[in-house]
C-alpha positions as CSV (number, residue, x, y, z in Angstrom):
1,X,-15.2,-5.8,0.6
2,X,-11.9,-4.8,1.9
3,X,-12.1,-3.8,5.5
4,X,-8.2,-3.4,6.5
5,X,-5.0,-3.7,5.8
6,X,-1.7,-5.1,8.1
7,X,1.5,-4.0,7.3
8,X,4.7,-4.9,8.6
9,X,5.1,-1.7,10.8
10,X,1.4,-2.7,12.2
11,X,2.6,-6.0,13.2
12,X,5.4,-5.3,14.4
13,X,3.7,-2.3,16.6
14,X,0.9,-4.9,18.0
15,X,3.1,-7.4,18.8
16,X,5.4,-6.0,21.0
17,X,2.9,-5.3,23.0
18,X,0.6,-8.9,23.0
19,X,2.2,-11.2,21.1
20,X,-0.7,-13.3,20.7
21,X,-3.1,-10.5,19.4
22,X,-5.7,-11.3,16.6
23,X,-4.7,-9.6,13.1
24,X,-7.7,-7.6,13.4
25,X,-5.8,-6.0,16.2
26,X,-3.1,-5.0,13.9
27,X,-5.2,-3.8,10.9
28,X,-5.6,-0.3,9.7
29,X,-9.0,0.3,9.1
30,X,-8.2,3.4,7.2
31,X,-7.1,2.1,3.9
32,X,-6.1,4.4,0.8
33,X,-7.0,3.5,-2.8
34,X,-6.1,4.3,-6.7
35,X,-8.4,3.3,-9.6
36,X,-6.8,0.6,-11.8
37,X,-6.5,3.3,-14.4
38,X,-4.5,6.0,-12.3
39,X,-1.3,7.1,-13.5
40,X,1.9,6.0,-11.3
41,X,2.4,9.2,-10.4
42,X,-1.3,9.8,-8.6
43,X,-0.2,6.4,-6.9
44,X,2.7,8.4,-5.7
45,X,1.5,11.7,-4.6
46,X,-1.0,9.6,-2.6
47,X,1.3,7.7,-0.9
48,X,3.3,10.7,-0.2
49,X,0.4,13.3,0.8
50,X,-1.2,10.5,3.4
51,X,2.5,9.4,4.4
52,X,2.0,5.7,3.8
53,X,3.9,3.0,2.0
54,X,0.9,1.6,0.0
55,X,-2.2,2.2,-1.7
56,X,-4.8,-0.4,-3.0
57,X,-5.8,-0.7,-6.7
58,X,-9.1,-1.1,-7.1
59,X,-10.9,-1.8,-9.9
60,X,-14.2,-0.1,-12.0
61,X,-16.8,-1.5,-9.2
62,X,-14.3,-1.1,-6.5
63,X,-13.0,-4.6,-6.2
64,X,-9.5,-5.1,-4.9
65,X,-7.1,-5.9,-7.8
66,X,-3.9,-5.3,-6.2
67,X,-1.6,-3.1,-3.8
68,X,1.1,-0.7,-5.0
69,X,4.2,0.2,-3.0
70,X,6.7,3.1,-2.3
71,X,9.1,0.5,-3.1
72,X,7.3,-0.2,-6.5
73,X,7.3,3.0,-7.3
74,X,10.8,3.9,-6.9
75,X,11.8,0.4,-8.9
76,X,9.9,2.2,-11.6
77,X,11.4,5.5,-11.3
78,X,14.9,3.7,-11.5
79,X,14.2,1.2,-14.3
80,X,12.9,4.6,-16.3
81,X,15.9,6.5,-15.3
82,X,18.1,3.3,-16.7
83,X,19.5,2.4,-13.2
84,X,17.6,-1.1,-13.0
85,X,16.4,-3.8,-15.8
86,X,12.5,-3.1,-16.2
């Protein structure tokens, strides 16, 4: 069961401040998730509605398959467009 996640901005936050801290002190509790089948575009307006740069993909009995990224997401948007190699 996934309980957290640490990004880079949470690290960077904690560590300022105690550079020894634990990683639970940098995790996010609060952790926002697609279905495996979601459309890219659900993945997006997720990120962009709860302002974050990642949501989890999770599978049909809620297992964690992988993480998707605003970053992802506009490397698709560009590869469709024909800016970038897909």
């Amino acid at each position: 069961m996934l309980r957290g996640l640490i990004t880079r901005t949470d690290v960077l936050r904690v560590l300022m401040d105690e550079p020894e801290a634990e990683a639970r002190a940098a995790m996010s509790a609060q952790v926002f998730a697609v279905p495996v089948d979601s459309s890219i575009e659900s993945a997006a307006a997720l990120i962009a509605i709860e302002n974050v740069g990642q949501v989890v993909v999770t599978g049909h009995d809620g297992e964690l398959l992988g993480l998707v990224t605003a970053v992802d997401i506009a490397r698709h948007v560009a590869a469709r467009a024909g800016y970038i190699a897909s």
